[in-house]
C-alpha positions as CSV (number, residue, x, y, z in Angstrom):
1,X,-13.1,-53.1,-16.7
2,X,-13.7,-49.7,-18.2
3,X,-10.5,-47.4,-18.3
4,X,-10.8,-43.4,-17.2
5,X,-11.0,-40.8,-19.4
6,X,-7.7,-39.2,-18.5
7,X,-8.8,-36.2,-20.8
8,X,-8.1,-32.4,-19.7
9,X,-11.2,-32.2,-18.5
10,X,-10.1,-34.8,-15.1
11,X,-7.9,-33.0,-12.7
12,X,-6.7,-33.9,-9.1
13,X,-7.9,-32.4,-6.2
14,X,-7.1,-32.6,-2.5
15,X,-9.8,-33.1,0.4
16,X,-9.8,-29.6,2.2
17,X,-10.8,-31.5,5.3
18,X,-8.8,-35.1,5.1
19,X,-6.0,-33.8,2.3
20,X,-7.3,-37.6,0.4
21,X,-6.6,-37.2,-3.2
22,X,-9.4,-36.6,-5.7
23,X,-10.0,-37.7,-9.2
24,X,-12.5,-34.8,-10.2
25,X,-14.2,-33.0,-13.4
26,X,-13.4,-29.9,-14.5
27,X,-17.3,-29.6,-14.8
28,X,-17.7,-31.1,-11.2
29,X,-19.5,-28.2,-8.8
30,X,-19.5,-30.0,-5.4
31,X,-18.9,-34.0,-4.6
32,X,-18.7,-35.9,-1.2
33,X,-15.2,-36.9,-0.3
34,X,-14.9,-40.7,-0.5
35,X,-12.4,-40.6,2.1
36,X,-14.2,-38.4,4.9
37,X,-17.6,-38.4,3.1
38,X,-17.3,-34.5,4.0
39,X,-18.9,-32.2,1.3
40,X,-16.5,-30.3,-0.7
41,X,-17.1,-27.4,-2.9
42,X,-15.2,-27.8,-6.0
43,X,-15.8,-24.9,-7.8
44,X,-14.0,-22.7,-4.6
45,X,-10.7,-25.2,-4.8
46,X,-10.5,-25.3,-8.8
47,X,-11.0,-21.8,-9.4
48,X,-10.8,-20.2,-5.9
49,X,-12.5,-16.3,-5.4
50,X,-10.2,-13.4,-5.2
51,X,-10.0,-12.2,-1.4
52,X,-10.7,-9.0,-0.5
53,X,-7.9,-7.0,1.3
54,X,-9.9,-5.8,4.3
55,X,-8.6,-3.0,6.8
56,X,-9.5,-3.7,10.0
57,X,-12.2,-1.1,11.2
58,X,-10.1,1.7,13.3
59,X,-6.7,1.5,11.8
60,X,-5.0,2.5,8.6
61,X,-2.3,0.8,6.1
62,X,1.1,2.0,5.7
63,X,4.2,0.8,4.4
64,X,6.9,0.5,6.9
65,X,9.3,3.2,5.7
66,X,12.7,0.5,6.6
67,X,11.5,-2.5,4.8
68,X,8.5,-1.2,3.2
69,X,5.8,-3.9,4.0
70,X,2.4,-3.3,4.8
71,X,1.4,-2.9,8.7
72,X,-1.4,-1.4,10.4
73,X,-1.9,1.2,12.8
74,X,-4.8,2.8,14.8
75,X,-6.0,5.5,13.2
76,X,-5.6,8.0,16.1
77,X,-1.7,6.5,16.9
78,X,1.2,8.8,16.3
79,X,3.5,6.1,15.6
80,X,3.6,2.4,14.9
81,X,6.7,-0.1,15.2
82,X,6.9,-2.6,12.2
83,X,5.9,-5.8,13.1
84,X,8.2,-7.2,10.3
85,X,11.8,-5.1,11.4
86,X,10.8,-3.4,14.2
87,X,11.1,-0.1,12.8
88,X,9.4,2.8,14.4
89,X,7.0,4.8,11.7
90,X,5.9,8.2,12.7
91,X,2.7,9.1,11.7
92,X,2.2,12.3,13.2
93,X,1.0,15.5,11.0
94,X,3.8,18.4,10.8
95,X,3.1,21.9,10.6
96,X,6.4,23.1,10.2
97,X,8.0,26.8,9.8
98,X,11.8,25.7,9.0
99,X,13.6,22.8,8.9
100,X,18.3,22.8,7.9
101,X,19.5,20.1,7.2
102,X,17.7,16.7,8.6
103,X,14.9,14.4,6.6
104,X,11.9,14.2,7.9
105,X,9.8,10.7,7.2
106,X,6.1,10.7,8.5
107,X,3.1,9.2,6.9
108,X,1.5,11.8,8.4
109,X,0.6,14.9,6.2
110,X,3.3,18.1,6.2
111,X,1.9,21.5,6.3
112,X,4.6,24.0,5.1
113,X,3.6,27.5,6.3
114,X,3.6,30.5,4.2
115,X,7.4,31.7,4.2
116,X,9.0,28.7,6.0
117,X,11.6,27.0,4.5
118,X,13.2,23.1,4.0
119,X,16.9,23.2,3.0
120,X,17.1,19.4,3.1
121,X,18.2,16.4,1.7
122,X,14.9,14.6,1.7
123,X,11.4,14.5,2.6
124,X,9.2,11.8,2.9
125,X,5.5,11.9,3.9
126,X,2.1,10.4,3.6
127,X,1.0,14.4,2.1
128,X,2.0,17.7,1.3
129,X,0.5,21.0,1.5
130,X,3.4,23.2,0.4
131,X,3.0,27.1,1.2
132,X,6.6,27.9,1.4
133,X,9.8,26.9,-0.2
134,X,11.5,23.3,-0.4
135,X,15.0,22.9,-1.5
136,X,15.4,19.2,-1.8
137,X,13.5,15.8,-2.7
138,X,10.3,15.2,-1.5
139,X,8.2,12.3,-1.6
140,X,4.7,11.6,-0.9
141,X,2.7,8.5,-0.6
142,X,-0.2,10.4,-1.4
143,X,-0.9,14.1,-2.7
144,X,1.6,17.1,-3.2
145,X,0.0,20.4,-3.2
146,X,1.6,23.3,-3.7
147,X,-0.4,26.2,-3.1
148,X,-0.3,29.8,-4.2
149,X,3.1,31.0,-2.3
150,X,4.6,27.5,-2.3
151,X,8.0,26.8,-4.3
152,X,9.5,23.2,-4.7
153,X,13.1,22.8,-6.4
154,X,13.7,19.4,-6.6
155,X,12.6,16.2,-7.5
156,X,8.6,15.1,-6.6
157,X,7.6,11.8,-6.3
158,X,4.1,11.2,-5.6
159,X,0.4,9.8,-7.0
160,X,-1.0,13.2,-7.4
161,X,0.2,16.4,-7.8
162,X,-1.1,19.9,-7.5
163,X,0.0,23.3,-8.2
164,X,-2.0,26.0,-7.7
165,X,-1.6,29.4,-9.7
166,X,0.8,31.4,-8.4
167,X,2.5,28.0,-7.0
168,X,6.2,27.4,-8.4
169,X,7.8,24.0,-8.6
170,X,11.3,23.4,-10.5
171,X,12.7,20.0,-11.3
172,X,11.3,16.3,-11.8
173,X,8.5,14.3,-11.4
174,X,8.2,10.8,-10.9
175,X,4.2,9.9,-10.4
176,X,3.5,6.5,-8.5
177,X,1.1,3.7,-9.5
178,X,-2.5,4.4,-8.1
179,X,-2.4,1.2,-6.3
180,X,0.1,0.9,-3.6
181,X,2.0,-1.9,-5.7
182,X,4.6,0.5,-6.6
């Protein structure tokens, strides 16, 4: 009776098929399962490839702005409701002239027009193309841009940031992570 090398280089498996336990090689590519006799690949279960995060065709990703998990919305929508806390998240673009005193949270993108003003506490958006003056936070998933007339006091947090010449922006920065793992 010959005893089994019960080296590193034997691991267990389990049958994706039958869930039977396995006594396999590390080396071992693919073997029949002597419980099913199914083929298994056992390459793909030791040392399984990385999936892909694939966006459905149509739609786009954002994070819900309540609890801030990923959900997906057409890409012509004007708003989604979370799927997770059933949240409504506006995704409409804003060109806006002036805003007192209320946030504003879109993933969309905010246009700011030349002299309008924000006096607010905070903004949050998917973009921002900033023409006029903020007084407040604002926060972008994506890009802030302030353009040639544009004037941010506050604190900017966002993955890119822009300011043209002739743009003004006073106060801090806080620059996200390029992946959405924030």
């Amino acid at each position: 009776m010959s005893k089994i090398n019960e080296s590193s280089d034997i691991t267990n498996i389990t049958c994706p098929y039958c869930e039977g336990s396995l006594a396999v090689s590390v080396y071992c590519e693919s073997i029949p399962c002597c419980h099913c006799s199914r083929h298994i690949n056992v390459k793909e279960i030791l040392s399984p490839a990385k999936k892909v995060k694939s966006i459905p065709v149509g739609t786009k990703e954002v994070f819900c702005f309540k609890c801030g998990k990923e959900i997906y919305a057409d890409k012509n929508a004007q708003a989604v409701s979370c799927v997770y806390c059933y949240n409504r998240n506006d995704l409409s673009d804003y060109k806006v002239k002036s805003i007192l005193g209320k946030n504003l949270q879109t993933h969309g993108t905010l246009y700011l027009k030349k002299k309008g003003t924000i006096d607010i506490s905070s903004v949050l958006v998917g973009n921002a193309v900033i023409e006029g003056k903020i007084n407040g936070d604002l926060t972008a998933m994506g890009t802030v841009e302030i353009l040639k007339h544009g004037e941010v006091y506050g604190k900017i947090t966002c993955r890119k940031l822009i300011v043209k010449k002739g743009g003004i922006f006073e106060g801090s920065v806080r620059m996200l992570n390029i992946d959405a793992d924030d």
